[in-house]
NUPADREN-52030 format. One record per residue (C-alpha): residue number from 1; residue in one letter; x, y, z. Coordinates in steps of 0.05 Angstrom, whole numbers, plus 5000, padded with zeros to 4 digits. Layout:
resi = NUM resn = A X = X Y = Y Z = Z
...
***
This chain:
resi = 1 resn = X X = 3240 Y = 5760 Z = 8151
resi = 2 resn = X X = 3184 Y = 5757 Z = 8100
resi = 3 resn = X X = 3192 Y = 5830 Z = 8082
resi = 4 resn = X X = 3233 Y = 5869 Z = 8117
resi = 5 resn = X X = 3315 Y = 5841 Z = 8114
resi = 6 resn = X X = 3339 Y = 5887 Z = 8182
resi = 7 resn = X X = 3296 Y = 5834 Z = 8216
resi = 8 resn = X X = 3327 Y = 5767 Z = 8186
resi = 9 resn = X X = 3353 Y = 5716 Z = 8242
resi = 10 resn = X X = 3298 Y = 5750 Z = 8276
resi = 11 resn = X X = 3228 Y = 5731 Z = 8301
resi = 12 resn = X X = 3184 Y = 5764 Z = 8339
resi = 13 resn = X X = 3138 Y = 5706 Z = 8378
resi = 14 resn = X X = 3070 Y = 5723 Z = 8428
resi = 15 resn = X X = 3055 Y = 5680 Z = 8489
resi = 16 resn = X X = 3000 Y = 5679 Z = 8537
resi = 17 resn = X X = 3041 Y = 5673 Z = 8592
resi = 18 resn = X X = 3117 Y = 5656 Z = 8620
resi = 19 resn = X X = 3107 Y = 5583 Z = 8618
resi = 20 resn = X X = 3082 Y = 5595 Z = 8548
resi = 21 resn = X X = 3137 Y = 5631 Z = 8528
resi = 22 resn = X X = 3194 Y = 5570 Z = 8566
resi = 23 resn = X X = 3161 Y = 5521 Z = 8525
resi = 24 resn = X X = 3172 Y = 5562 Z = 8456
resi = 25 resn = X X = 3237 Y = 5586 Z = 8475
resi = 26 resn = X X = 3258 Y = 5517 Z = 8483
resi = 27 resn = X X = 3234 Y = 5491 Z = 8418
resi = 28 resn = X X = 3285 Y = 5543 Z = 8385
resi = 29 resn = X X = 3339 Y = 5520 Z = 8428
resi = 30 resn = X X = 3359 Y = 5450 Z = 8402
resi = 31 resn = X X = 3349 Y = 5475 Z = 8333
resi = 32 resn = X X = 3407 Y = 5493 Z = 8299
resi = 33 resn = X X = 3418 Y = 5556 Z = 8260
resi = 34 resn = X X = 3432 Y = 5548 Z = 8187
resi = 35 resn = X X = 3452 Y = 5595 Z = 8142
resi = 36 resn = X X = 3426 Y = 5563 Z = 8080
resi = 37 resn = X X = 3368 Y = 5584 Z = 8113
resi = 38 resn = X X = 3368 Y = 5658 Z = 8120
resi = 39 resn = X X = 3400 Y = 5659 Z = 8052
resi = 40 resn = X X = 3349 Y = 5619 Z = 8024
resi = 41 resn = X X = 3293 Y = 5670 Z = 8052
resi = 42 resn = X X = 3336 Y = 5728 Z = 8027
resi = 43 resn = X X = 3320 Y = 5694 Z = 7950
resi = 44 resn = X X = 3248 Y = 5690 Z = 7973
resi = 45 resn = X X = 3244 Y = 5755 Z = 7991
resi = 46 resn = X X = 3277 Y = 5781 Z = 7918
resi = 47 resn = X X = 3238 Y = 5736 Z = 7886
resi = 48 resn = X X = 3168 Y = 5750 Z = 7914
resi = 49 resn = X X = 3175 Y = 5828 Z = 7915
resi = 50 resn = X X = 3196 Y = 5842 Z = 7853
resi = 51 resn = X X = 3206 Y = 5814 Z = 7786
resi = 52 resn = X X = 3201 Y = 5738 Z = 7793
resi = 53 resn = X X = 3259 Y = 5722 Z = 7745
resi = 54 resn = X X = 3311 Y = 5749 Z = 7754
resi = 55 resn = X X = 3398 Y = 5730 Z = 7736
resi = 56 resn = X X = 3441 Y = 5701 Z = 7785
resi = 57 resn = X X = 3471 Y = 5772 Z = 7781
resi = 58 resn = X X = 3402 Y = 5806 Z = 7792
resi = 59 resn = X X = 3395 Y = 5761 Z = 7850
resi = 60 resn = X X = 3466 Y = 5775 Z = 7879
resi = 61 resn = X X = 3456 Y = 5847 Z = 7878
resi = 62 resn = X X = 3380 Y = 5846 Z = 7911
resi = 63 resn = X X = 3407 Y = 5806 Z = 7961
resi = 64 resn = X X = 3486 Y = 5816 Z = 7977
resi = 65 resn = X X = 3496 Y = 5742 Z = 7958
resi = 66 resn = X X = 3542 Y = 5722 Z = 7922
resi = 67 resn = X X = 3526 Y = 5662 Z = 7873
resi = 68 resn = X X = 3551 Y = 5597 Z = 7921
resi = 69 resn = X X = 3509 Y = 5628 Z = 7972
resi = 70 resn = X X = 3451 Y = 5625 Z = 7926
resi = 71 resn = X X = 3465 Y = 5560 Z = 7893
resi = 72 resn = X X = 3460 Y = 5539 Z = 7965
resi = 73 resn = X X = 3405 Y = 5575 Z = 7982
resi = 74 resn = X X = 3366 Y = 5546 Z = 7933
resi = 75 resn = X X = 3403 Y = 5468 Z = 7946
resi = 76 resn = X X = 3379 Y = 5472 Z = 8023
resi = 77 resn = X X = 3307 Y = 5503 Z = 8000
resi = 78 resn = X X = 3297 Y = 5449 Z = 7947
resi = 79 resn = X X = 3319 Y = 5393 Z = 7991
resi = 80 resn = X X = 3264 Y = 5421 Z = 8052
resi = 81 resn = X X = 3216 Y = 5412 Z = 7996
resi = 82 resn = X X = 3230 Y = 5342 Z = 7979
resi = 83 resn = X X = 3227 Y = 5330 Z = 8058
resi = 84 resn = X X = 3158 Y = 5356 Z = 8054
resi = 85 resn = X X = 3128 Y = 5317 Z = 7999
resi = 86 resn = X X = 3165 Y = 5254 Z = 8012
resi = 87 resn = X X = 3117 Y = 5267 Z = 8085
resi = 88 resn = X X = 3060 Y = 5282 Z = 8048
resi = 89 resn = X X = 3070 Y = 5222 Z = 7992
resi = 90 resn = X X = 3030 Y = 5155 Z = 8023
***
């Protein structure tokens, strides 16, 4: 979660009705969970509320990481990246 860490894993979704909601629910289904992920939005979070630069020790202790965590953290976020330029790139 983008600001508040008891709501990580979490996501609150709104649907205009139950057939709405099936057709979302379903889209979250067959994608995995990663947890790269959430760690990698736990650095985000650290690193967009407070100072931006901060130690791998810093980042352990804003976070509860511990530094593989982080290191990959930041390997899964920096590999989404390249995903998304390499889609972007003509």
């Amino acid at each position: 979660h983008a600001t508040n860490e008891w709501f990580d894993g979490l996501r609150l979704i709104t649907t205009c009705s139950d057939e709405h909601f099936d057709e979302i629910k379903a889209g979250y289904t067959d994608r995995p969970f990663v947890d790269e992920e959430l760690w990698a939005a736990k650095l985000t979070r650290a690193l967009t509320t407070g100072p931006p630069a901060l130690s791998m020790d810093q980042l352990g202790c804003r976070t509860g990481l511990q530094e593989p965590q982080i290191r990959a953290a930041i390997a899964w976020h920096n590999e989404r990246m390249r995903e998304a330029q390499q889609r972007t790139d003509p």
